[in-house]
C-alpha positions in Angstrom: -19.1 -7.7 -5.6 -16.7 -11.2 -5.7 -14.6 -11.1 -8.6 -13.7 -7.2 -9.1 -10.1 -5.9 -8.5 -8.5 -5.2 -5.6 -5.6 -3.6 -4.3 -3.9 -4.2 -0.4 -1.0 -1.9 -0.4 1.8 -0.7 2.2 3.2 2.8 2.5 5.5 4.1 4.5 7.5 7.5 5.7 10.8 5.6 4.5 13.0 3.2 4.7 12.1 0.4 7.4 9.9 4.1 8.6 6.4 4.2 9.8 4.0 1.7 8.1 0.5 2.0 7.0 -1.8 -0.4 5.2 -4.8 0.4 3.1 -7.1 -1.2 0.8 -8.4 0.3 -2.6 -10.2 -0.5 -5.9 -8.2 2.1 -7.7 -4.1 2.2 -6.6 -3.2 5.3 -8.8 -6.1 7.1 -7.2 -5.7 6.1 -3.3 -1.4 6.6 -3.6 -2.2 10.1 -5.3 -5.0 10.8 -2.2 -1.7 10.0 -0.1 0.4 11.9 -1.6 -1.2 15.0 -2.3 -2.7 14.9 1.8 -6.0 14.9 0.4 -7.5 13.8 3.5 -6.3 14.9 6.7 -5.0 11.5 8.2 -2.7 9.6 9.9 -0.6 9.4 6.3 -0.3 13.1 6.2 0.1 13.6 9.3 3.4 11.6 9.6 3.9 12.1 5.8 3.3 8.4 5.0 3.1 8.5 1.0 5.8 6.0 -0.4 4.5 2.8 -2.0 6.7 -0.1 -0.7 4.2 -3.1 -1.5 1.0 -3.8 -2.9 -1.1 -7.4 -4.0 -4.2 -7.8 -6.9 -6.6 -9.4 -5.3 -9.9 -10.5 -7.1 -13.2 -9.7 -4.6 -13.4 -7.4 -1.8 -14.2 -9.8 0.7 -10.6 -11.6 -0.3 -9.3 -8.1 0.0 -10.4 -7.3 3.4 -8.8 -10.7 4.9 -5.6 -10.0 3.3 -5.6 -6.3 4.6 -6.8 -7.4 8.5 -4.3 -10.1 8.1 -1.0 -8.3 7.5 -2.5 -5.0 9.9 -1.9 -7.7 12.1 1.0 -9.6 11.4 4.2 -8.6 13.5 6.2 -5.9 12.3 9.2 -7.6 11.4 7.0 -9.8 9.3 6.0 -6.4 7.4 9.3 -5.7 6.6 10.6 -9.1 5.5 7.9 -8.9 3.3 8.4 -5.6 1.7 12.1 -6.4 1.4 11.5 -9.7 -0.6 8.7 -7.5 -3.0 11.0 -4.4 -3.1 14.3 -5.2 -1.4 15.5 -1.7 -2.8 12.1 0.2 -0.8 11.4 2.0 -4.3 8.5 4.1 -4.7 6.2 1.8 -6.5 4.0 4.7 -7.2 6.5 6.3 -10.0 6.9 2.9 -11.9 2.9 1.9 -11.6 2.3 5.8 -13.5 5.2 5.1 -16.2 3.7 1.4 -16.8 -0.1 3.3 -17.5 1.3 6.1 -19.7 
């Protein structure tokens, strides 16, 4: 369904660490997946759970493009884009909660 909220998100194991990007309709409830290794994935497995990055995107087909587009961008290109967003590599996660409470 076009129009409904999106979100295309980057976590990583640290600092300039391992990379993964996901796509979601609910951020607070994928990053808390990640976090508490609800799945058994590749995010638990190398303990991938820090929110770098994420966009709002209206409509999942927008979403999707944006998500296959930066899975395949280069890696530097990743990181220059994380350090322009969050040039400090905080864990988004903790300020998204305090910003809902």
């Amino acid at each position: 369904m076009e129009g409904k909220r999106y979100y295309v998100y980057i976590l990583a194991s640290g600092v300039h660490g391992t990379l993964y990007i996901g796509i979601t309709n609910s951020l607070l409830r994928r990053i808390h997946d990640h976090k508490t290794k609800r799945n058994k994935s590749f995010t638990s497995k190398y303990r991938i759970e820090k929110l770098v990055y994420y966009e709002v995107i209206d409509g999942i087909r927008s979403a999707i493009t944006r998500e296959k587009q930066l899975k395949f961008w280069k890696r530097q290109w990743k990181l220059n884009l994380i350090n322009k967003f969050n040039p400090e590599w905080r864990d988004l996660y903790k300020e998204i909660i305090q910003a809902y409470s």
